[in-house]
C-alpha positions as CSV (number, residue, x, y, z in Angstrom):
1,X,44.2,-19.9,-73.0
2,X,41.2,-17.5,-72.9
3,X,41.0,-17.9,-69.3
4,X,44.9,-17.5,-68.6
5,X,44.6,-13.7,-70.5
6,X,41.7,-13.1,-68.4
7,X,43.1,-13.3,-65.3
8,X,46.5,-11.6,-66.8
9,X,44.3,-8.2,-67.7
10,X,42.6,-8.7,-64.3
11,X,46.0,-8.5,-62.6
12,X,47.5,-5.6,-64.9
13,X,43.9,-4.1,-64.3
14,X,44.7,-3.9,-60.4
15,X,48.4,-3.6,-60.4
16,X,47.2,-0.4,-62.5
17,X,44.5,1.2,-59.6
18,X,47.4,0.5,-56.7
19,X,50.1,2.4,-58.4
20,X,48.6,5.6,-58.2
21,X,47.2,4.4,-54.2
22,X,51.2,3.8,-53.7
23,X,51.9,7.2,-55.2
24,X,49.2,9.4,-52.8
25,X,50.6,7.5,-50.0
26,X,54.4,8.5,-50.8
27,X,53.5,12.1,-51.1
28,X,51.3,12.3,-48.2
29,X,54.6,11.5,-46.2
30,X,56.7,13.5,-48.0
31,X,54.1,16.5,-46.9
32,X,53.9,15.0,-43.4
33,X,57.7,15.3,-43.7
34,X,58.0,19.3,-44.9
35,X,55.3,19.9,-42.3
36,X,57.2,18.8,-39.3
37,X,60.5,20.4,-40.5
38,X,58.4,24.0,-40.8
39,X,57.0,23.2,-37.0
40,X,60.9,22.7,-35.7
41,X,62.0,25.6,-37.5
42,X,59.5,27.9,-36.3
43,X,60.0,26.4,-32.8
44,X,63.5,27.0,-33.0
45,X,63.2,31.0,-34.5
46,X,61.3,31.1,-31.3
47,X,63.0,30.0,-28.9
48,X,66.5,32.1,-30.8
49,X,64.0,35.3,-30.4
50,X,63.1,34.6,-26.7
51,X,67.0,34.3,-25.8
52,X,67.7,37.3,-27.5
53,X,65.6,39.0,-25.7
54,X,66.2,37.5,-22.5
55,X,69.9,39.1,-23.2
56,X,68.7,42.1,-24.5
57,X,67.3,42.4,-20.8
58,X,70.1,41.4,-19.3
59,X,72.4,43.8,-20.6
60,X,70.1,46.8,-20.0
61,X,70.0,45.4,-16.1
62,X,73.8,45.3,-16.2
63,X,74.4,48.8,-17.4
64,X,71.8,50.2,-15.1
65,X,74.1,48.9,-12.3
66,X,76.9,49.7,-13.8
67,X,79.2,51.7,-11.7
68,X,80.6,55.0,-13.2
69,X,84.4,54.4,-14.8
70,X,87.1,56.1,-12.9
71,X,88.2,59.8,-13.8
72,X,90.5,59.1,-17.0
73,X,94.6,59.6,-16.5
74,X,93.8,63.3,-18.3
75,X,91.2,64.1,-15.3
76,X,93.5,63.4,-12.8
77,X,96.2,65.0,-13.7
78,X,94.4,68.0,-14.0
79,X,92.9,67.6,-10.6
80,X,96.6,67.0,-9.2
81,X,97.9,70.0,-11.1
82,X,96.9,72.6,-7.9
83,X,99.8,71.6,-6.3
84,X,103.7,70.0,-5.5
85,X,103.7,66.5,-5.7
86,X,104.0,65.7,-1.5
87,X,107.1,64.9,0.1
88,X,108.6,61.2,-0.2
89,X,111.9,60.4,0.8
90,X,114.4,60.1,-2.8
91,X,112.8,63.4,-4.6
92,X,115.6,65.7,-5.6
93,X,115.7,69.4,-7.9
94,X,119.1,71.0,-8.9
95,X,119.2,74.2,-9.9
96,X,121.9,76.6,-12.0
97,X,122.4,80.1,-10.1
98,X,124.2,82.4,-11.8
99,X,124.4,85.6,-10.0
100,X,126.3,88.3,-12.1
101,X,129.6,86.5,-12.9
102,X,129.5,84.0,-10.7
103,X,128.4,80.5,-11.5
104,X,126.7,77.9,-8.5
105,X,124.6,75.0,-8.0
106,X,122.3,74.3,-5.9
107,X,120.3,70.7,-5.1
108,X,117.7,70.1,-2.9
109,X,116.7,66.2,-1.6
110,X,114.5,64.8,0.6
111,X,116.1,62.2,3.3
112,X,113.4,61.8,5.5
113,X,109.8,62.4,6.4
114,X,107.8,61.8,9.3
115,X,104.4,61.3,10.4
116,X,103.9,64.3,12.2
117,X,104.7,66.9,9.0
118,X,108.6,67.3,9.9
119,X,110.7,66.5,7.3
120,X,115.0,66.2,6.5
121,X,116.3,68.0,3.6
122,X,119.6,68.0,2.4
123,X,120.7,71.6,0.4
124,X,124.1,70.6,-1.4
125,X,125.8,74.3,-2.6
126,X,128.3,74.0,-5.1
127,X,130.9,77.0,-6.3
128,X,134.2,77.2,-7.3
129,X,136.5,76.4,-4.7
130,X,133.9,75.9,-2.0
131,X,131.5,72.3,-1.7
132,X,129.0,72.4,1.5
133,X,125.8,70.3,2.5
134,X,123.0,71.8,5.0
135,X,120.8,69.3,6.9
136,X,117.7,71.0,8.2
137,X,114.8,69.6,10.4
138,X,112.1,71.5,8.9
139,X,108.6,71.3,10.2
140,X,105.7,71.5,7.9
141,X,102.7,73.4,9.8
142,X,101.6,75.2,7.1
143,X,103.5,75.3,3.6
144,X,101.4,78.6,2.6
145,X,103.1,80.8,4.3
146,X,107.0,81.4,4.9
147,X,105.6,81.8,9.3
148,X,104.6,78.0,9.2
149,X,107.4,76.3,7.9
150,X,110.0,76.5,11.2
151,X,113.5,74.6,10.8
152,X,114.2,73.2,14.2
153,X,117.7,72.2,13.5
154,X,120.6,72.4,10.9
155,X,124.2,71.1,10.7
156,X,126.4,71.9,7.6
157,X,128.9,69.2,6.4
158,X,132.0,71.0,4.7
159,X,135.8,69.4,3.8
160,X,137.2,70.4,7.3
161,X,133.9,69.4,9.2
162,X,130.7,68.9,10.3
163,X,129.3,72.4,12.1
164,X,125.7,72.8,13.8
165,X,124.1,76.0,13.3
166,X,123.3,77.7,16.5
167,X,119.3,78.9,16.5
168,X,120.1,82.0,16.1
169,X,121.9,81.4,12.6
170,X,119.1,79.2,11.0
171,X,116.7,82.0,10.0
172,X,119.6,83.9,8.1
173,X,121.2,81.0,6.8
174,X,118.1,78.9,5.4
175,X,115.6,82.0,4.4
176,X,115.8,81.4,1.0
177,X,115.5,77.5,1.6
178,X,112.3,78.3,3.4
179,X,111.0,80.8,1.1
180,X,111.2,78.0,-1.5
181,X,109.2,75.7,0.1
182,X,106.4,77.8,0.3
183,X,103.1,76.1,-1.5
184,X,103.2,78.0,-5.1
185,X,99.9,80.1,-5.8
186,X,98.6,77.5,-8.6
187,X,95.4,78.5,-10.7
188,X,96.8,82.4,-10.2
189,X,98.0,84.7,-12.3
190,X,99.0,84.1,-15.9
191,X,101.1,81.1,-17.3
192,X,103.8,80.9,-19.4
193,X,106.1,77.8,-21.4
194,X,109.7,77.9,-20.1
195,X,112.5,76.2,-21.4
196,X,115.1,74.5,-19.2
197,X,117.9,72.1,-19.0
198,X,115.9,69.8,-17.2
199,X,113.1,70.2,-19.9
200,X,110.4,72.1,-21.4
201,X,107.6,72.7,-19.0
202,X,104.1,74.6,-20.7
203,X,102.2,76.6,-18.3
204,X,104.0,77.6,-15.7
205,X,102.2,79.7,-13.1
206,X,103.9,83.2,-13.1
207,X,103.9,85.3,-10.0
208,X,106.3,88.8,-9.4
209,X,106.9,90.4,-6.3
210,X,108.6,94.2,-5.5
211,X,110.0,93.1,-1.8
212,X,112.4,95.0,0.2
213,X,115.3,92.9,1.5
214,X,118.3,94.1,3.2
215,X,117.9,97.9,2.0
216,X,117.9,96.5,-1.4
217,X,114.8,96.7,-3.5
218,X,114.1,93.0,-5.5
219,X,111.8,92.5,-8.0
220,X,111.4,89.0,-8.5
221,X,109.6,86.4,-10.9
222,X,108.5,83.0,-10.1
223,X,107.6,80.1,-12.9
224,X,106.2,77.4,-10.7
225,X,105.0,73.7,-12.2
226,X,103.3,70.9,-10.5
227,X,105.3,68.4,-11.6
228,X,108.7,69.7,-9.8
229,X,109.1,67.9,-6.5
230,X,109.8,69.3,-3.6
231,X,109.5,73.1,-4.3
232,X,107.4,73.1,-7.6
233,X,110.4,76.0,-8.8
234,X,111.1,75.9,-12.4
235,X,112.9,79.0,-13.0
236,X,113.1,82.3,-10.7
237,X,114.8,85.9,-11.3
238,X,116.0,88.4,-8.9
239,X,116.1,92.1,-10.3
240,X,118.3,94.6,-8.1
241,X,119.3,98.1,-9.2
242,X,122.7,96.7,-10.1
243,X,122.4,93.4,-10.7
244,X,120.5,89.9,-11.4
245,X,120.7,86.5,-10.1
246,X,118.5,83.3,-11.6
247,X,118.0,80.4,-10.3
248,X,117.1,77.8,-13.9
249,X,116.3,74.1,-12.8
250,X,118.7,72.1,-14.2
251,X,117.5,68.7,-13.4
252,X,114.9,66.7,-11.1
253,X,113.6,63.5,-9.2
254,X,111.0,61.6,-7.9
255,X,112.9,58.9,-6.4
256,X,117.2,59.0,-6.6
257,X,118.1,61.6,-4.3
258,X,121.6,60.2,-2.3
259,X,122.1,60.9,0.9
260,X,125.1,62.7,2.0
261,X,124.9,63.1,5.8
């Protein structure tokens, strides 16, 4: 009996020293544990701050290379704005004429341009009682000056028939047609907003001439705009001692214009 309780304390004595054994070794992996998830965190803040700035680089390679953007839709226009849009076939500008008492309209299209600077415009004059349309050959060879723009042919279309105009009667019956289509002095003189039935266009280059035409003294005052096709007129008044007559765009087109020969 002695010898039973003996060797019962000698086994509580040793199952007593291996507890705290088991213990050490359970926390010595539980630190071995915490230890390698520190090491894989710190590897993987690394390698996150060695990609970061591996982009960091990258993007300060890409912008260095970078191209410069294209002038913005503002910049452009503004660059555009020294003069008529060119000449493409479809552009059209009607004008109002009054002229004292009398009432007219006048339109303007382009019917054809080719590659040598000669282009087909169409004038259609309306008044009361009297329709015609004017097909002129006109030659481009320089637009600032009334000298370099040479109409080599005309025809008119009226209700009894078509007529061509001999040479002789082109420079009489076209010189305001060409005087028109002379480039308009943009970035000169002052501007001014005009109101017009075709709409409200804000700084129109303003030019006025004293000329001599005819015997008759004429002052007359341009509004020009860059965004009117084919002459660039937005509004124009001729002052004579006894009277006035003012041509008021009424309407306008890039593209629409209808052909009538």
């Amino acid at each position: 009996m002695a010898l039973n309780r003996r060797i019962l304390l000698a086994l509580l004595s040793l199952t007593a020293l291996g507890c705290p054994q088991e213990k050490s070794k359970a926390s010595e992996e539980t630190d071995d544990d915490d230890s390698d998830k520190k090491k894989k965190k710190k590897k993987k803040k690394k390698k996150k701050d060695e990609d970061d700035e591996e982009t960091e680089k990258t993007a300060a390679a890409t912008a260095t290379a970078a191209p410069k953007p294209p002038p913005t839709a503002t910049a452009t226009a503004k660059a555009e704005a020294s003069k008529v849009p060119d000449l493409a076939v479809g552009q059209w500008a009607r004008y109002d004429i009054a002229d004292g008492p009398e009432r007219a309209s006048q339109e303007l299209r382009v019917t054809k341009v080719d590659g040598d600077g000669t282009v087909t415009l169409e004038i259609e004059g309306k008044q009361v009682g009297s329709e015609s349309v004017t097909e002129a050959v006109i030659e481009m060879k320089d637009r600032s000056t009334p000298e370099g723009i040479v109409v080599k042919a005309a025809r008119v279309k009226t209700q009894t028939g078509i007529v061509t105009l001999p040479p002789s009667g082109i420079a009489v019956s076209l010189k305001d047609e060409v005087r028109m289509l002379v480039s308009p002095p943009f970035g000169s003189g002052k501007q001014e907003d005009v109101k017009t039935p075709a709409g409200d266009f804000a700084g129109c280059t303003v030019d006025e001439k004293k000329v001599s035409e005819g015997g008759a003294q004429i002052t007359r005052t341009t509004w020009w705009h860059a965004t009117v096709p084919i002459t660039g007129l937005v509004k124009e008044v001729e002052r004579m001692k006894s009277s006035t007559k003012t041509y008021t765009l009424a309407a306008f087109g890039m593209t629409g214009g209808k052909k009538a020969f």
